[in-house]
C-alpha positions in Angstrom: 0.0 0.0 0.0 1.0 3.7 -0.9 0.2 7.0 -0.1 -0.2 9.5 -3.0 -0.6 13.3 -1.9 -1.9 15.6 -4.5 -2.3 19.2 -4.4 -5.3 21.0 -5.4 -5.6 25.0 -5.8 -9.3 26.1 -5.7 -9.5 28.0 -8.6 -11.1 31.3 -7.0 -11.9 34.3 -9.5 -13.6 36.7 -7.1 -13.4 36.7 -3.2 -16.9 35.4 -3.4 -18.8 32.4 -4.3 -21.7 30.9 -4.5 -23.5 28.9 -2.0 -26.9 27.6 -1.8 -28.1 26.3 1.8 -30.9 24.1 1.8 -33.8 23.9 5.1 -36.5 21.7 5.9 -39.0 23.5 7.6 -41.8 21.2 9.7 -45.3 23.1 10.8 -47.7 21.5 13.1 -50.8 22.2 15.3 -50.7 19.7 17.6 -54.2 20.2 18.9 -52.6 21.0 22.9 -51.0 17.4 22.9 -54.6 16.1 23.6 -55.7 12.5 23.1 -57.9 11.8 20.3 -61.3 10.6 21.2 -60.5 7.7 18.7 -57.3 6.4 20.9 -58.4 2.9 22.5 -56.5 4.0 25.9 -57.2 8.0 26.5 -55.6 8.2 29.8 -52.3 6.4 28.5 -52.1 8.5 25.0 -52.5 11.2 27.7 -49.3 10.5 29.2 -47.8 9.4 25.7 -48.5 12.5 23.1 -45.9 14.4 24.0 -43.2 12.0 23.3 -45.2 10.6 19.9 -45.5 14.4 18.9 -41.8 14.9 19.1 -40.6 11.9 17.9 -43.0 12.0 14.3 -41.8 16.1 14.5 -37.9 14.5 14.3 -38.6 12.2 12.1 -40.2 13.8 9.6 -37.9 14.5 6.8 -37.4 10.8 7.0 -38.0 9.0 3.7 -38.4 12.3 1.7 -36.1 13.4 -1.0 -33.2 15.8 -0.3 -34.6 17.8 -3.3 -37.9 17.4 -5.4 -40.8 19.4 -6.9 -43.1 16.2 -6.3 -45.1 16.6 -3.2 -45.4 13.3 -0.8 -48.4 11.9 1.0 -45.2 9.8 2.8 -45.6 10.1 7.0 -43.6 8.7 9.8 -45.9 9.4 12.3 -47.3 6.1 12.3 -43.8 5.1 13.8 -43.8 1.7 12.3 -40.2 1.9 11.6 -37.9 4.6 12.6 -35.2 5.7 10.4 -32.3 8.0 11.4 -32.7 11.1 8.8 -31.9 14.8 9.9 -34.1 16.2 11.3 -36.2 19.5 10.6 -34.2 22.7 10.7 -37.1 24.8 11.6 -40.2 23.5 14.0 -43.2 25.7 13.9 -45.5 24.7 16.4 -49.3 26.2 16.9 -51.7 24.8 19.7 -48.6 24.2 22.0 -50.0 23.3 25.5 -48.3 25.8 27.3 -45.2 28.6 26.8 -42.5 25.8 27.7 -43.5 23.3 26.1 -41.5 23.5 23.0 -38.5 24.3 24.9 -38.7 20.8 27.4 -39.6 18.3 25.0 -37.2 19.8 22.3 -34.0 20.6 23.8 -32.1 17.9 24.6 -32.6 17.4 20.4 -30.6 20.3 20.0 -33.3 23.1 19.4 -33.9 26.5 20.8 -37.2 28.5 20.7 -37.4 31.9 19.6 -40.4 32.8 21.8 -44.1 32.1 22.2 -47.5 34.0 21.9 -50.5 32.7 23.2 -53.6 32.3 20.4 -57.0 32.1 20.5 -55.9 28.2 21.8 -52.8 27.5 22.9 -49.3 29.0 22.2 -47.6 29.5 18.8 -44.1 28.0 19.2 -40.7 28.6 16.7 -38.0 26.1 17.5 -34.6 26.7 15.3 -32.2 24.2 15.6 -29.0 25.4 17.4 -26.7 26.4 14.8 -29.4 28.7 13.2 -30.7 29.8 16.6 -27.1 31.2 17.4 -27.2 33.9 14.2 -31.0 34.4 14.8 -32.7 37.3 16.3 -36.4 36.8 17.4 -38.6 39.7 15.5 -40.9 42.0 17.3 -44.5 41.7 15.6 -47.0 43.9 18.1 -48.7 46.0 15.2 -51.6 49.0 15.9 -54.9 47.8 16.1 -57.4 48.1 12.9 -60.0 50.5 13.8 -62.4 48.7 11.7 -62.0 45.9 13.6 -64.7 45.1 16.6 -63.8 46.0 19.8 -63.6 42.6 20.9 -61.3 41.5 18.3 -59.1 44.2 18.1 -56.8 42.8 21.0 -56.0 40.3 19.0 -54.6 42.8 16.4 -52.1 44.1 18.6 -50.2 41.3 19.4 -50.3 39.1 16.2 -51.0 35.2 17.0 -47.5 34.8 15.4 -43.6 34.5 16.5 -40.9 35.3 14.2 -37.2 35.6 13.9 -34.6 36.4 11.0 -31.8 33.5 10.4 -28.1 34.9 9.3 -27.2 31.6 6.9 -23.8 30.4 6.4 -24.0 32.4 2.5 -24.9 35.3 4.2 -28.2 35.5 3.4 -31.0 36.6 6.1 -34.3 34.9 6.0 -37.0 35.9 8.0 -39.7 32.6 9.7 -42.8 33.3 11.1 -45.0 30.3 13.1 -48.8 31.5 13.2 -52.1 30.7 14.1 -54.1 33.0 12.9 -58.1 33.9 13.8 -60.3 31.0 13.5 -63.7 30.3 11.9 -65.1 31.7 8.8 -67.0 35.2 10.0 -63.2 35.8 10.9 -61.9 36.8 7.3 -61.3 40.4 7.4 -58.9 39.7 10.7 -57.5 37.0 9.5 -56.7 39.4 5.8 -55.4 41.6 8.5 -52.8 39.4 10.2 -51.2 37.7 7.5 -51.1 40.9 6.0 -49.4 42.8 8.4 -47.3 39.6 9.2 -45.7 39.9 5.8 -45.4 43.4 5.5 -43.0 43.1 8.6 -41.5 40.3 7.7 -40.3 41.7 4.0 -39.4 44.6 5.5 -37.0 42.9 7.7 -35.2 41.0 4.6 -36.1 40.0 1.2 -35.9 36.0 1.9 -39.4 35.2 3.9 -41.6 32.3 5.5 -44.8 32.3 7.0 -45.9 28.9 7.8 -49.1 27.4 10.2 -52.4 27.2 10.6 -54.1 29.9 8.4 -57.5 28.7 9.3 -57.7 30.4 5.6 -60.6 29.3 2.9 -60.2 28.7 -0.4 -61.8 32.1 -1.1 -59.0 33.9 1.1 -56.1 32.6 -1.7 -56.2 35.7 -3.5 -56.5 37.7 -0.9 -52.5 36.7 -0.1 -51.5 36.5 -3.7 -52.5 39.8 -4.9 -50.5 41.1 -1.6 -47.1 43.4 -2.0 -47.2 43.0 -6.1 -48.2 39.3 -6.1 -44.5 38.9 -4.4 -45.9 35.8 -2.2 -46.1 32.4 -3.2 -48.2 29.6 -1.8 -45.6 26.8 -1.1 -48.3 23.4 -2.2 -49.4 25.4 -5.4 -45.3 25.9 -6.7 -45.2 22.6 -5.9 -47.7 21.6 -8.6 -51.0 21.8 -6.7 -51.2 18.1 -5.7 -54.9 16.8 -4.4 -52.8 14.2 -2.3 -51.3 16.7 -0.1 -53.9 19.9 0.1 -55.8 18.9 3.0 -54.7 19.3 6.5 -57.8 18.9 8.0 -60.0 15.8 7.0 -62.4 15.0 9.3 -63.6 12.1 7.5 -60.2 10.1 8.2 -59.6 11.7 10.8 -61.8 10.9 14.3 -59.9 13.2 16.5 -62.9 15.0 17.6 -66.3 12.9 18.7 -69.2 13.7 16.0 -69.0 16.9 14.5 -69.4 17.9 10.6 -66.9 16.1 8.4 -65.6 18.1 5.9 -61.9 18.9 4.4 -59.8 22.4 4.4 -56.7 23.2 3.5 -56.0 25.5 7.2 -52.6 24.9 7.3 -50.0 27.2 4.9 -46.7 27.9 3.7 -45.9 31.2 1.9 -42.8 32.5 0.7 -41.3 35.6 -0.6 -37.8 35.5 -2.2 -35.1 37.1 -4.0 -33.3 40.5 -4.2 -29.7 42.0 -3.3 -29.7 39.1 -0.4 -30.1 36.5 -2.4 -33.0 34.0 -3.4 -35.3 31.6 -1.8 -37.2 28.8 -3.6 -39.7 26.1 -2.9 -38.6 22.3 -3.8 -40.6 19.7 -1.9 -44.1 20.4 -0.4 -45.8 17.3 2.1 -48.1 16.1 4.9 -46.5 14.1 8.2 -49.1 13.0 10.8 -51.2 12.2 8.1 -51.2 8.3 9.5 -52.5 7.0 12.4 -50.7 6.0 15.9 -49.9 2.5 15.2 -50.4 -0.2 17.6 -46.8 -0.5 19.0 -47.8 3.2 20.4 -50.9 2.8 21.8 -52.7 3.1 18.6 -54.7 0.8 16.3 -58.1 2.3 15.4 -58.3 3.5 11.8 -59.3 7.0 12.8 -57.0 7.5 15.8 -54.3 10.4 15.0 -52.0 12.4 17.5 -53.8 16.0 16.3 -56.7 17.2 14.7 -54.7 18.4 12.1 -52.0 17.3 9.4 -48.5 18.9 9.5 -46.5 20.2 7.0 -43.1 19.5 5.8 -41.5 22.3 2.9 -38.3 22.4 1.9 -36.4 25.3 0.1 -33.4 26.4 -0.9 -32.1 29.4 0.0 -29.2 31.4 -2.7 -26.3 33.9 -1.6 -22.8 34.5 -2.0 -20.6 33.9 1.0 -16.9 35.9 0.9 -13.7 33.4 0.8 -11.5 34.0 3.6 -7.5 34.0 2.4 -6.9 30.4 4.5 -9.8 29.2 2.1 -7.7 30.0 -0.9 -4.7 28.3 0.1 -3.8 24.8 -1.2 -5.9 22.4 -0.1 -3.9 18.8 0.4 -6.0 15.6 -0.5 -4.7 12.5 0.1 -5.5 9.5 -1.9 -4.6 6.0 -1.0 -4.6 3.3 -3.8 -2.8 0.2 -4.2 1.0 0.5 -5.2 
């Protein structure tokens, strides 16, 4: 056996170059961490759906493609068989039980929350894992009430249902993430126009590079109402991902028994939005699914057909995000490879 050493020079026209950073984001409203009425054993899923809920949030990006257009009705919250995969870069969590929840069941997995805000139910949660979370800063979003607004809404335009923070990536590039949950029902419109309205406008004018992901608790009639917004400069992360029937509902009552009786129907509640490009560099949409779209299996508890961990379906996007980072002078020195071979 010998050792060959070659030397390779980078070949480095400009101090800068090009790098693209990918991130998986995951969004999820996991409906307090509350059993389903559907779960065989209420007062065991009880004490269970908090671990369940993290472990199908870190094993998410399990099984999907590092980069795709296609969208995937793929889940690994049935936790049938667990596969090591990275796990999500970004957590956004709606319906959290309480303001620490996020914080002790995710960080001993390495993640840090930028800060809650209590909802109509529950808290809004954003969990960055640590490497982003240490060139993040967490993004003020109290806005004035609308004055056309009731009274007894208009609280809730203050302080927008909503946390946010803006990411410094390893390219340079600054991208801002929201985790919302915005005003429920359908009388609700017009507020819900004006939170994900002023949500953006604050948002872009942090940074050029943008996310807002959660529950919407939008209609299909409030889609234009975002994509006519700021020049038609937002787009809706399942539609760039070719519109796919398979993964447009996050709410389907008719598989999903989660509540006892009720209407069945199917909504899309649950959205991503993004808003990229500019001097800082450009964001795009790749892969667009569903996770907790199975039910628990039976190894967890689970078994009945209509037994889920939450109400609702999650999301899993994935985007890649452009810039141009600046070579340092070690970076352009030699780099020394070794290859070993057979003599």
């Amino acid at each position: 056996m010998a050792t060959t050493t070659t030397r390779i020079t980078p070949a480095y026209s400009s101090p800068h170059t090009a790098i693209t950073i990918p991130l998986t984001i995951l969004s999820w409203n996991i409906s307090n961490a509350q059993p389903s009425s559907s779960s065989p054993n209420p007062h065991q899923r009880a004490r269970e759906s908090s671990r369940l809920i993290r472990l199908a949030c870190l094993e998410a990006n399990a099984g999907t493609p590092p980069s795709s257009r296609r969208p995937s009705t793929s889940s690994t919250s049935s936790h049938g068989s667990r596969t090591r995969q990275s796990p999500p870069d970004i957590i956004a969590l709606q319906e959290s039980p309480y303001p620490t929840w996020g914080d002790e069941e995710f960080g001993s997995s390495g993640y840090v929350s930028m800060g809650t805000q209590m909802t109509h139910c529950g808290y809004v949660d954003l969990l960055l894992r640590s490497e982003l979370a240490r060139t993040s800063r967490p993004l003020p979003l109290r806005v004035g009430a609308q004055s056309t607004q009731q009274s007894v809404i208009s609280d809730i335009a203050v302080n927008l249902p909503s946390v946010a923070t803006t990411i410094l990536l390893p390219n340079r590039t600054r991208v801002a993430v929201s985790s919302s949950h915005l005003a429920p029902f359908k009388e609700n419109e017009a507020l819900r126009a004006y939170q994900c309205q002023s949500l953006m406008k604050i948002l872009s004018d942090e940074c050029d590079n943008c996310i807002v992901i959660g529950d919407m608790n939008m209609r299909a009639s409030e889609d234009k109402m975002v994509e006519k917004f700021d020049n038609k400069s937002w787009i809706d992360a399942w539609k760039e991902c070719g519109s796919d029937k398979s993964v447009k509902f996050t709410w389907d009552s008719f598989v999903n028994n989660y509540h006892d009786g009720g209407f069945r129907f199917k909504a899309r509640f649950d959205r991503c939005y993004v808003r990229g490009g500019g001097n800082d560099g450009l964001l795009g949409v790749n892969y667009y699914g569903l996770m907790g779209n199975r039910p628990v299996g039976k190894e967890d508890g689970g078994g009945s057909r209509g037994d889920y961990l939450s109400d609702h379906f999650g999301l899993v996007v994935k985007v890649d995000v452009g810039g141009t980072a600046t070579v340092s002078e070690e970076e352009k020195k030699e780099e020394i490879v070794d290859l070993s071979g057979d003599d």
